[in-house]
N, C-alpha and C positions, 0 to 999 in steps of 0.2 A: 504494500500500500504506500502511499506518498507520504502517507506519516511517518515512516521508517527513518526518514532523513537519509535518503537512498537516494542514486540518480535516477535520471526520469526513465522511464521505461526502455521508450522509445531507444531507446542509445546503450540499453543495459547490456551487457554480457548475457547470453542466454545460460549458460553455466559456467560454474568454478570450472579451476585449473583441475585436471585431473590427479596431482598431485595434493591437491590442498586434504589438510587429513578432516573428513565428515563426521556428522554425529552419527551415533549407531543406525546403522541401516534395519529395519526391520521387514521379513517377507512377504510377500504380497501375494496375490492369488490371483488367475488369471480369469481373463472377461473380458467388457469393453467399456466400462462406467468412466474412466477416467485417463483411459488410454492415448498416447501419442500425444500430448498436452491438449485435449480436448473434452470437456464434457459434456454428453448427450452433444454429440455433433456440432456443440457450440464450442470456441476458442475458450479459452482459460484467462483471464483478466488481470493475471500477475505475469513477472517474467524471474523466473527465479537466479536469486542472485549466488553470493558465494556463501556456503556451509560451511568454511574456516570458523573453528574455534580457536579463542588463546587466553590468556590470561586468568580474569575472574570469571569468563563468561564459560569456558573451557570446567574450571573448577565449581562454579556454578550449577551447570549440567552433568559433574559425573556425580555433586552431592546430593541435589534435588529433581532430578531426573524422574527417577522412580515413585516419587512422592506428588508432585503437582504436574509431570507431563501424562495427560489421556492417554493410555496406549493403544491405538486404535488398529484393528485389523486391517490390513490395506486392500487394496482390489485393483490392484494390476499397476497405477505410479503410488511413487511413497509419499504423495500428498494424496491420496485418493483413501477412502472409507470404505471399508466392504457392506455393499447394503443391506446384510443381515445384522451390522453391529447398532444395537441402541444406548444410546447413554442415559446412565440412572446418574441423575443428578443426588436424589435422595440418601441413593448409596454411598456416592462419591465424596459427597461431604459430611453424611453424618446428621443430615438435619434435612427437613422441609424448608424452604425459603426461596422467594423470588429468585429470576435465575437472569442476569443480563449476560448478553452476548455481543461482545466486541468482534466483529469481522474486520481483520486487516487491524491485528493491535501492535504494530510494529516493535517499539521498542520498549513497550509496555508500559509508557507512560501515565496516559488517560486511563488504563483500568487497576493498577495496581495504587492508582491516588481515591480512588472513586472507590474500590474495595477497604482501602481503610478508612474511608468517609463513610459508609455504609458497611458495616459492621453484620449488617440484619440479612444482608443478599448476598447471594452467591455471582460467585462472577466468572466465565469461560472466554478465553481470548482463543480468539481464530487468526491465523498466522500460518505461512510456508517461509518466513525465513526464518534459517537453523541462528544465526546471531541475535536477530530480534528476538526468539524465544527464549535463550539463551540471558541475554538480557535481563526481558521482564525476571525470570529468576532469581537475579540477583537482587532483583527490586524486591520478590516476595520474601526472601531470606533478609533485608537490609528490616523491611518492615516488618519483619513477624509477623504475615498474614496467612491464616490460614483457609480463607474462603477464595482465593480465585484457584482454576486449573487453566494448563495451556494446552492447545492443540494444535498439532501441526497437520491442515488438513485443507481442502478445497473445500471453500465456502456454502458451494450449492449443493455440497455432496451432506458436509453436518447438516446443513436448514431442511433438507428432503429425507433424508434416513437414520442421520446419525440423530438428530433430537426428536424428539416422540412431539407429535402434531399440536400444538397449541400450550408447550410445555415452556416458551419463554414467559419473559415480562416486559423485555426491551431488549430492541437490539441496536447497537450501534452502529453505523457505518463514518468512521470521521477521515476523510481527504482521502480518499480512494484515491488511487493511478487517474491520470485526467486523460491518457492515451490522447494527444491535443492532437494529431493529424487525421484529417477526417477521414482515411484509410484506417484507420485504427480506432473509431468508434464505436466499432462492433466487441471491441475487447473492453469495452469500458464494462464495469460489474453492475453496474444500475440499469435494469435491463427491464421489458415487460416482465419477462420469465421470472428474474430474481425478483422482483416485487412477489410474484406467485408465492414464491419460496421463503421469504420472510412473511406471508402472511400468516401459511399454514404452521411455522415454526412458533409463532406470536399467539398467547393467550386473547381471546374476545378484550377488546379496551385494551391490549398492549402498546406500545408506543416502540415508535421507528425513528431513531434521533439520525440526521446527516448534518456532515458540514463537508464544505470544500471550499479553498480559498482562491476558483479560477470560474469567472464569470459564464464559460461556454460550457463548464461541466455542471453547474448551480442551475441555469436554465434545462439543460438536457432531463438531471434528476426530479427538477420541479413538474418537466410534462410526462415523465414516464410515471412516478406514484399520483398525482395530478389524475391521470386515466385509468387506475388502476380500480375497479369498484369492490376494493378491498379495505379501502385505506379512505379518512377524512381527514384533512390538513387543520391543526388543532389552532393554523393562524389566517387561515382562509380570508385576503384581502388585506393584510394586514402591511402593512410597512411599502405604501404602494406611493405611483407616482414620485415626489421630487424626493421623499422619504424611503425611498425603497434604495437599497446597497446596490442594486443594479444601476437603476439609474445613475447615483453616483461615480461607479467605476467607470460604466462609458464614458462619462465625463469627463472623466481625470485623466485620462489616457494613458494610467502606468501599466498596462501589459500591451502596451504597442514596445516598450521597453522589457529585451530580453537581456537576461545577464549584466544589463547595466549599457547595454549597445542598442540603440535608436532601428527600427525597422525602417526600412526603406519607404521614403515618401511613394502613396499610391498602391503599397501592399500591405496586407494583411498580418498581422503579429502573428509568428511562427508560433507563439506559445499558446495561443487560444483557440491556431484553427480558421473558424469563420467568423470569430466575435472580434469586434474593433471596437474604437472611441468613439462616443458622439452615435449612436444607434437608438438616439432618442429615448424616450420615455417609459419606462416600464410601470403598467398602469394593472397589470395583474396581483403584483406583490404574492403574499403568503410567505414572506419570510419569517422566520421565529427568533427572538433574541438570542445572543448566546446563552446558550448552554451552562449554567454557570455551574453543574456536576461537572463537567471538561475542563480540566486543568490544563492552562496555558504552556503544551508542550513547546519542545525546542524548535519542533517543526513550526508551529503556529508561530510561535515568535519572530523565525526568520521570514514567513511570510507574511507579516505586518510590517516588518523594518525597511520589508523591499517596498512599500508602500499596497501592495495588492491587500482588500478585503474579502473577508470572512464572512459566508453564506451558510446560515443554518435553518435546518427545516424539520419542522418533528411531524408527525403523524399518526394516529392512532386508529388500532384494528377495528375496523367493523365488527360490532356480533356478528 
């Protein structure tokens, strides 16, 4: 996910060096759920970066490995879920309790702050990079928490089989990959389909939190769940016209600016795609205030410094 504070996809390494030494590899069973980086004949929404462990994160995962990583049966890639495996949350932690689910917790910022804010809930971080999981560990070890688990797994693959139908409370999605070339749209994770799949995962009244901090991927997610007749937008009109963050950023014109270098007059900012400055008025709104469970990760912060805002949208399950 773009939270990771990772490069952007688009330009990522498809995999480590074949030398770099990996986390335990665990067996997989053969099929096609998850096969040749595809699921269900859809592309897969992340690009996996390096598995290198070293230091704490290395020491981190050979002490709490066993203790907080899900160990999930695989089914053909070693981010993939065997679809007969279900997760007993109840088992797992020792207790009944609301269960949030962060998709894309990268370096497990926002859930390992939010897990010891909330004490009462249980917490599952969804992640395929082996560092970011790695990480968060060391965060659950620093803080003594013992209500989150990690899992290293494809997203559609937990929200369809690995979590029993209607058994969240919330799930997260915060700065997804913005995949900004519109050849690469199709690999964005907010999708009709995924909205499907965070419904059925979502308790009746559960809430669906996004944020992103790039203008052309905050509109894309606003008309996919927007369409979705799963889902009500718990701010429906709200933050519209000259008040709305859209309007604003058009405005401002800082992601005509990449890396700190001016886009060519008369073309389009590489980093958004098809969204520019000055695209007038957004008179739809529905944005929602920040989030103020979301702890102002490292990510977020460099995304504010470079002058680009922050678009959040919650939504809550239909009965």
């Amino acid at each position: 996910m773009n939270g990771m504070d990772s490069p952007d996809p688009a330009n990522a390494s498809e995999s480590a060096s074949a030398s770099e030494p990996r986390a335990p590899h665990r067996p997989v069973t053969e099929g096609s759920q998850a096969s040749f980086g595809t699921y269900r004949r859809n592309p897969v929404s992340f690009v996996r970066r390096g598995t290198r462990l070293q230091g704490r994160r290395q020491e981190a995962w050979d002490e709490y490995a066993d203790r907080f990583v899900v160990d999930v049966p695989r089914h053909v890639a070693d981010t993939s879920v065997h679809p007969d495996y279900r997760f007993d949350a109840e088992a797992e932690f020792g207790r009944k309790a609301p269960l949030v689910v962060e998709v894309g917790s990268g370096l497990g910022e926002a859930v390992t702050h939010a897990a010891a804010e909330h004490p009462e809930w249980d917490f599952l971080a969804v992640e395929v990079y082996t560092p970011g999981l790695a990480n968060t560990l060391v965060k659950i070890a620093q803080a003594g928490l013992t209500n989150v688990r990690v899992v290293q797994a494809n997203a559609p693959e937990v929200l369809t089989t690995m979590l029993p139908a209607g058994s969240v409370h919330q799930v997260w999605v915060f700065f997804p990959d913005p995949w900004h070339k519109a050849k690469h749209h199709k690999r964005r994770l907010l999708q009709p389909a995924f909205a499907e799949q965070v419904a059925q995962a979502l308790e009746p009244g559960g809430l669906w939190r996004i944020a992103t901090d790039w203008s052309n991927y905050a509109v894309h997610a606003r008309d996919v769940v927007n369409a979705s007749p799963d889902f009500e937008n718990l701010h429906d009109g709200e933050r519209a016209g000259e008040e709305s963050p859209l309007t604003q950023v058009w405005a401002s014109g800082v992601e005509t600016v990449v890396g700190g270098a001016p886009v060519r007059e008369g073309r389009a900012p590489v980093s958004t795609g098809h969204t520019g400055p000055n695209e007038g008025v957004d008179e739809l709104g529905g944005w929602a205030p920040r989030f103020e469970g979301r702890t102002l990760t490292s990510f977020e912060r460099k995304a504010l410094e470079a002058g680009r805002m922050v678009f959040d949208l919650t939504y809550r399950r239909k009965p």
